[in-house]
C-alpha positions as MATLAB code, in Angstrom:
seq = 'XXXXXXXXXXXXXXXXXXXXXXXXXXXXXXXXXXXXXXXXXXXXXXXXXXXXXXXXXXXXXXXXXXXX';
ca = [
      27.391   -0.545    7.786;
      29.741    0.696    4.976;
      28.947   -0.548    1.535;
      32.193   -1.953    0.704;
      32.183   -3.953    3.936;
      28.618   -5.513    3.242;
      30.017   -6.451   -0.365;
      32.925   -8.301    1.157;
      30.863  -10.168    3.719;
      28.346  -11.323    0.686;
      31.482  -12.169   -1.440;
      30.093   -9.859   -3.990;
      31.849   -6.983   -6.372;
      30.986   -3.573   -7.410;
      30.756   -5.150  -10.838;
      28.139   -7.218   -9.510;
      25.923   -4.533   -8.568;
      25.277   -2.766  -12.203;
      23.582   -6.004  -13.549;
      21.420   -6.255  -10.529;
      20.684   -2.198  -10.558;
      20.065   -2.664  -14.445;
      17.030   -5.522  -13.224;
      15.629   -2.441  -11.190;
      15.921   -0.120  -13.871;
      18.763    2.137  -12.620;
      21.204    1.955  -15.086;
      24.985    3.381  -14.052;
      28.144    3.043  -15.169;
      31.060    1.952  -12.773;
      32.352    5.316  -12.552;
      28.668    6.417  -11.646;
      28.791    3.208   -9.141;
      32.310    3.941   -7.533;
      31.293    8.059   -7.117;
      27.469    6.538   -5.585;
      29.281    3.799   -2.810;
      32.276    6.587   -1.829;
      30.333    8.992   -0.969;
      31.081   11.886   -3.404;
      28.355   12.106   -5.984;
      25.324   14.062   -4.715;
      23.199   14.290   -7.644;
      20.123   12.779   -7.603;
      21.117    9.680   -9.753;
      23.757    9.158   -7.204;
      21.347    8.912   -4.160;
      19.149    6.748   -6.385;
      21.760    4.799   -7.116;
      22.697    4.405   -3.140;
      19.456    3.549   -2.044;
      18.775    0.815   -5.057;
      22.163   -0.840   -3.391;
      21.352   -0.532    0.195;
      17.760   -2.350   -0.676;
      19.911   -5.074   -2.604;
      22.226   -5.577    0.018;
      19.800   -5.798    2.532;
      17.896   -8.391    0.583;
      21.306  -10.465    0.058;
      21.612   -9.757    3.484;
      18.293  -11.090    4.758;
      19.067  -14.524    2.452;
      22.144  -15.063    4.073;
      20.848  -13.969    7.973;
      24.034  -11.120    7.709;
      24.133   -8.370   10.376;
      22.264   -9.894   12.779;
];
């Protein structure tokens, strides 16, 4: 599921995600965020940065019982 969409449904912001990526040690600015959840930055901070959300999302997720 995209991202953005999972945000939404946990009534959580982008904004939201750099404090909670700065607990896991993965720092990132918003512009490093914004390039991370579109899509567009391939570096390898970027994919870090991906897979640090998807495992908090899926956490929130799990909390909440979303996308089941």
């Amino acid at each position: 599921m995209d991202t953005k969409i999972r945000l939404i449904q946990l009534g959580m912001k982008q904004v939201d995600l750099i404090g909670l990526l700065k607990e896991r040690g993965v720092s990132a600015s918003q512009c490093e965020l914004n390039l991370a959840i579109n899509g567009r930055g391939n570096q390898e901070k970027h994919k870090k940065i991906r897979a640090a959300i998807n495992e908090i999302l899926t956490e929130r997720e799990a909390a909440v019982n979303i996308g089941e």
